[in-house]
Wavefront OBJ file of the C-alpha trace (Angstrom):
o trace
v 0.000 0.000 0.000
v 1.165 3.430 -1.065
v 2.413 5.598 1.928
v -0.102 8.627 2.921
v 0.977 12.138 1.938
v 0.276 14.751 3.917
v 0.823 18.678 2.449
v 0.261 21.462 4.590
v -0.555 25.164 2.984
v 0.371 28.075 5.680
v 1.613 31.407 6.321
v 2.448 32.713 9.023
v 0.476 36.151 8.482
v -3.010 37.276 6.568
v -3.679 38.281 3.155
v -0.886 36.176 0.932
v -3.498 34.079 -1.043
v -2.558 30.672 0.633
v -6.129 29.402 0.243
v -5.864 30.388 -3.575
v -2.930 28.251 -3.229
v -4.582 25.127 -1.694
v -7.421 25.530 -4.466
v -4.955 25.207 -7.252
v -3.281 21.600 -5.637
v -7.012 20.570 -4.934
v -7.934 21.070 -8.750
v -4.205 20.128 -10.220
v -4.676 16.446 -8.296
v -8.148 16.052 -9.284
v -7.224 16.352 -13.038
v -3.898 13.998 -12.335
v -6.596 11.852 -10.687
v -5.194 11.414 -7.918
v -7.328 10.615 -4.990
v -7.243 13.801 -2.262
v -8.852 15.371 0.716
v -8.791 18.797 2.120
v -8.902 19.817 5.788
v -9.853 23.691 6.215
v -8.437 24.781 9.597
v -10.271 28.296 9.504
v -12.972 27.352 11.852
v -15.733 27.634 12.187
v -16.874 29.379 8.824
v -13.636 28.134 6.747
v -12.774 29.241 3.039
v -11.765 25.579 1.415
v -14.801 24.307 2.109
v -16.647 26.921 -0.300
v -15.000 25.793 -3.330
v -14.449 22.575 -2.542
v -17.391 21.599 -0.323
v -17.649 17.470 -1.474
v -14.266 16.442 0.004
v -13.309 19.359 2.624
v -13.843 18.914 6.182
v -13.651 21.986 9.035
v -11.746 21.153 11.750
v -9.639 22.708 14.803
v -6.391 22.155 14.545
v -5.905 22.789 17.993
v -8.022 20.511 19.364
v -6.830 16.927 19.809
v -9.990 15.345 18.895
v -9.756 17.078 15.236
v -6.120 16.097 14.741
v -7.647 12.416 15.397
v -9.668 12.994 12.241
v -6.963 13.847 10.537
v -4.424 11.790 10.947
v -6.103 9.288 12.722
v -7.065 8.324 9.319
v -4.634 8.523 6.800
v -4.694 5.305 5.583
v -8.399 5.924 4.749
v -8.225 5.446 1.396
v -7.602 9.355 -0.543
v -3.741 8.903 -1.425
v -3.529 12.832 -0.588
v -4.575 14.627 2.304
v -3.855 18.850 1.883
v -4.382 20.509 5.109
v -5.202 24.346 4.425
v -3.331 26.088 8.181
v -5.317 28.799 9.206
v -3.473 32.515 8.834
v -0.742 32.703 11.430
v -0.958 29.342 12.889
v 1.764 27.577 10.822
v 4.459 27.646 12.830
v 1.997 26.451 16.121
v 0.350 23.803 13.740
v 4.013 22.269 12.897
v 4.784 22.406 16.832
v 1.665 20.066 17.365
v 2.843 17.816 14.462
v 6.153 17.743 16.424
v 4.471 16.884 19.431
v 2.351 14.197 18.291
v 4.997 11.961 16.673
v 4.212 13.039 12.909
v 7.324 14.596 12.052
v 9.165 11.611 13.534
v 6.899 9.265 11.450
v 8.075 11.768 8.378
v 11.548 11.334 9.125
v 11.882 7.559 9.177
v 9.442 7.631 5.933
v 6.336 6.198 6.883
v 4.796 9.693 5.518
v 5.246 11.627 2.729
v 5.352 15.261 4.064
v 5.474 18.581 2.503
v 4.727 22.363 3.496
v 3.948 24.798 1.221
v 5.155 28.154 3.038
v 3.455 30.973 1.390
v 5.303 33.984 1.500
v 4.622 37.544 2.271
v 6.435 40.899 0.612
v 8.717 41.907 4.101
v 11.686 40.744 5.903
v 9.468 39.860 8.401
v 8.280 37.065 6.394
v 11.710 36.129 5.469
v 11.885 35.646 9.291
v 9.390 32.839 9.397
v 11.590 31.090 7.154
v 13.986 30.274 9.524
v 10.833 29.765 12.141
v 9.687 27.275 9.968
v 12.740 25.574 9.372
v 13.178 24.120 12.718
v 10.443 21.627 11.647
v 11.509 20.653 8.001
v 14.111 17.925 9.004
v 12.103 14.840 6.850
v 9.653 17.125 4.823
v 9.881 18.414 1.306
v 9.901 22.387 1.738
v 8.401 24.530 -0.837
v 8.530 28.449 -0.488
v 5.981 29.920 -2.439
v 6.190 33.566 -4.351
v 2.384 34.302 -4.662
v 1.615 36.816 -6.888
v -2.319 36.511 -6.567
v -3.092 39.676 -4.568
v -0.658 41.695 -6.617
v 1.843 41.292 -4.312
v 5.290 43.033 -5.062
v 8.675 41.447 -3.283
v 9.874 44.907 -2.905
v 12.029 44.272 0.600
v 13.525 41.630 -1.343
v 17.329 41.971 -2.918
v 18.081 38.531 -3.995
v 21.199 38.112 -1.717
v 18.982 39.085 1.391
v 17.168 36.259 0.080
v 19.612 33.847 -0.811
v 20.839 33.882 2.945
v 17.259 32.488 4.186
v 16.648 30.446 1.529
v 20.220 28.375 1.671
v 19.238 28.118 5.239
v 17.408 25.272 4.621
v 18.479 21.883 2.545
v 16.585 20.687 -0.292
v 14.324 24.014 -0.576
v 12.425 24.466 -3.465
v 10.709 27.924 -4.520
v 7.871 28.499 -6.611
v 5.976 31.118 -8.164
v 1.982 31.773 -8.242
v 1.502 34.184 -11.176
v -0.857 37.004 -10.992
v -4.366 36.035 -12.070
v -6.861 38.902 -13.758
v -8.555 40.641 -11.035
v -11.829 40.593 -12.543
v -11.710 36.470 -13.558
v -10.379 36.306 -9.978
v -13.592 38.207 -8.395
v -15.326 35.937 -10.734
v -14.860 32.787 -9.607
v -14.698 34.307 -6.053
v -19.050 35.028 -6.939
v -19.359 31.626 -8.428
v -17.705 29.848 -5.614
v -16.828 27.217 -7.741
v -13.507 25.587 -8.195
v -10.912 27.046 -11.051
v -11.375 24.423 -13.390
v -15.116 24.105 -13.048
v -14.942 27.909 -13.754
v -12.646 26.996 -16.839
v -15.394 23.933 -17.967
v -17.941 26.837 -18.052
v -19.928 24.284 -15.170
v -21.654 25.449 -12.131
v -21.122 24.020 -8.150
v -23.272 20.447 -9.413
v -21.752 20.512 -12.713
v -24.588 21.965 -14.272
v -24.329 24.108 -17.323
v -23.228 27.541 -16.389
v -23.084 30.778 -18.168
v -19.223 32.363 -17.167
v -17.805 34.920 -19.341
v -15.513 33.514 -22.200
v -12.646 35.865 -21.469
v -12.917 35.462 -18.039
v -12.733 31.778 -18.048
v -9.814 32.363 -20.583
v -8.227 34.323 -18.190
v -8.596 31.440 -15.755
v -7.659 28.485 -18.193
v -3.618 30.685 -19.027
v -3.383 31.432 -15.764
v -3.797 27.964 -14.256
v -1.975 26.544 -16.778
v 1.220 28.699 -15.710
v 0.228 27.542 -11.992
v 0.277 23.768 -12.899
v 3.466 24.450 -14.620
v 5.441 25.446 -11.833
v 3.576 22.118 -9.981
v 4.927 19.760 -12.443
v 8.579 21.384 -12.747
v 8.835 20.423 -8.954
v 7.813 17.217 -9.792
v 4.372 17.077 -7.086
v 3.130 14.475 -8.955
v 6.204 12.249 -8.551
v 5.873 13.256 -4.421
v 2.193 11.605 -4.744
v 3.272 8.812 -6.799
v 1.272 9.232 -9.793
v 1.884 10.644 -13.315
v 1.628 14.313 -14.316
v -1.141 14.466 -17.165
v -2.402 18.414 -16.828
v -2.181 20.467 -19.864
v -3.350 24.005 -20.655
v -5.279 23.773 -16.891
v -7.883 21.148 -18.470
v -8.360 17.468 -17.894
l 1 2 3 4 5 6 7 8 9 10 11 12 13 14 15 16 17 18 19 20 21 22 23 24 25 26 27 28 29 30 31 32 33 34 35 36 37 38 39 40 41 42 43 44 45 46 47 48 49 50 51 52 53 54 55 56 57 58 59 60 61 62 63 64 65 66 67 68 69 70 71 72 73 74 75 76 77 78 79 80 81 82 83 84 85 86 87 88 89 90 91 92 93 94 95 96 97 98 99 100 101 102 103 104 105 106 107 108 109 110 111 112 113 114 115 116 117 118 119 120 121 122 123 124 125 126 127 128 129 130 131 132 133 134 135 136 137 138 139 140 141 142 143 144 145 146 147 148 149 150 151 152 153 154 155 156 157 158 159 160 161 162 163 164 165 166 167 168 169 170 171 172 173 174 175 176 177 178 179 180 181 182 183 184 185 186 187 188 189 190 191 192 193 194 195 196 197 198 199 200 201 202 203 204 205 206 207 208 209 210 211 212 213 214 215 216 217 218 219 220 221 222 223 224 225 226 227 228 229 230 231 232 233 234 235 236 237 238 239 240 241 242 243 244 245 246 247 248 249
C-alpha cells in the first residue's frame, strides 16, 4: 500500500493568497486523478470548504480530537490529504505535528510530508523562514512567491534572500503568477472551483453561463500555476503521473 501524503498550505500572516494556493493543488490532483482530501483549519466558517465543499472537512487544529480525524485516518483510502493552516498558525500547527509523533513518522518515511510556506512581501516574512525551518528535518519544503493579490517582493534583494533560503536543505521555490482581477472576483461570486470555472460548469456541474474571457483568463493562468507544480515534480511526491495540460483534464 502506497504511503499517505500529507501537504500542509500556511503562512504565518493574513492576506498572501494561501487558500488560492490550496485551491490550485485541490484542482491540479483532481485532473492527475489522484485521490485527495482537504482539511480547512479556519474554523468555524472556513474558506476551502466553499470551493471545494464534497471532500473538505472543518476542523480545529488545535483541538486533539480534530487532529484524530486527521491523521487518525490517513490510511483511509484518498492517497492525498492537503491541510489548508489557518493565517498565522503555521508555525503552532508544525509544533503540534512535532508533538504528536508526525514529524518523527516523516523522518523515518512512513509519511510523505510537505509544506507549502506561502510567502509575504517583508523581511518579516523572510523571518518565518527560519521559524519554519526548525520543523523541516524529513519534509519536502516549498517556499511559495504568490503573486495573486498583486503582491510586489519589494524588501527583497536577492542576496537578502539567498541567505534564508540556503538556510534550509533541499528548498524548493515556486511562483503563483498574478491572475486577472476581474476572472479572480469571478470565480470568487461563483464559488466554484478554477477548473469548473474553466469547464464553463456550475457548483453540481450543471451548465453555467461564465464569461468567455474570463474563463480564458482562468484556463492561461492555471496553466502557468500547474506548470510550476509539475517542474517540482508534485506528482512524482504523490506517486502518480503528471497528465495536466493548458489547466484542463
Amino acid at each position: 500500500m502506497a504511503k499517505p501524503v500529507v501537504i500542509v498550505v500556511g503562512a504565518d500572516k493574513g492576506g498572501v493568497g494561501k487558500t488560492t494556493v490550496s485551491r490550485t493543488l485541490l484542482d491540479y490532483f483532481n485532473a492527475n486523478n489522484v485521490g485527495t482530501r482537504a482539511f480547512d483549519t479556519e474554523s468555524p466558517r472556513g474558506t476551502l470548504k466553499r470551493f471545494h465543499p464534497e471532500i473538505t472537512e472543518i476542523v480545529d487544529m488545535t483541538t486533539t480530537a480534530d487532529q484524530m480525524k486527521i491523521f487518525d485516518t490517513l490510511n483511509a483510502g484518498s492517497m492525498v490529504t492537503v491541510i489548508d493552516v489557518r493565517a498565522g498558525l503555521l508555525s503552532p500547527a508544525l509544533a503540534s505535528l512535532r508533538d504528536i509523533g508526525f514529524l518523527d513518522a516523516a523522518r523515518s518515511g512512513q509519511i510523505t510530508f510537505a509544506v507549502f510556506h506561502i510567502l509575504g512581501p517583508s523581511i518579516a516574512s523572510l523571518d518565518e523562514i527560519a521559524e519554519t525551518a526548525n520543523f523541516m528535518n524529513g519534509a519536502k519544503y516549498f517556499l511559495v512567491k504568490n503573486f495573486i493579490n498583486d503582491t510586489q517582493f519589494f524588501q527583497w534583494d536577492q542576496s537578502t534572500y539567498n541567505s534564508y533560503f540556503h538556510r534550509i536543505k533541499d528548498a524548493t521555490d515556486l511562483t503563483i503568477p498574478k491572475l486577472n482581477e476581474m476572472a479572480y472576483e469571478q470565480v470568487e461570486v461563483a464559488s466554484v472551483p478554477f477548473l469548473k470555472f474553466v469547464a464553463n460548469k456550475g457548483p453540481h456541474d450543471e451548465a453555467a453561463n461564465y464569461s468567455f474571457v474570463l474563463r480564458g483568463y482562468v484556463r492561461h493562468w492555471l496553466a502557468n500555476v500547474w506548470s510550476e507544480f509539475d517542474r517540482i515534480k508534485l506528482t512524482d511526491l504523490v506517486g502518480a503521473k503528471s497528465v495536466t495540460r493548458g489547466g484542463e483534464k
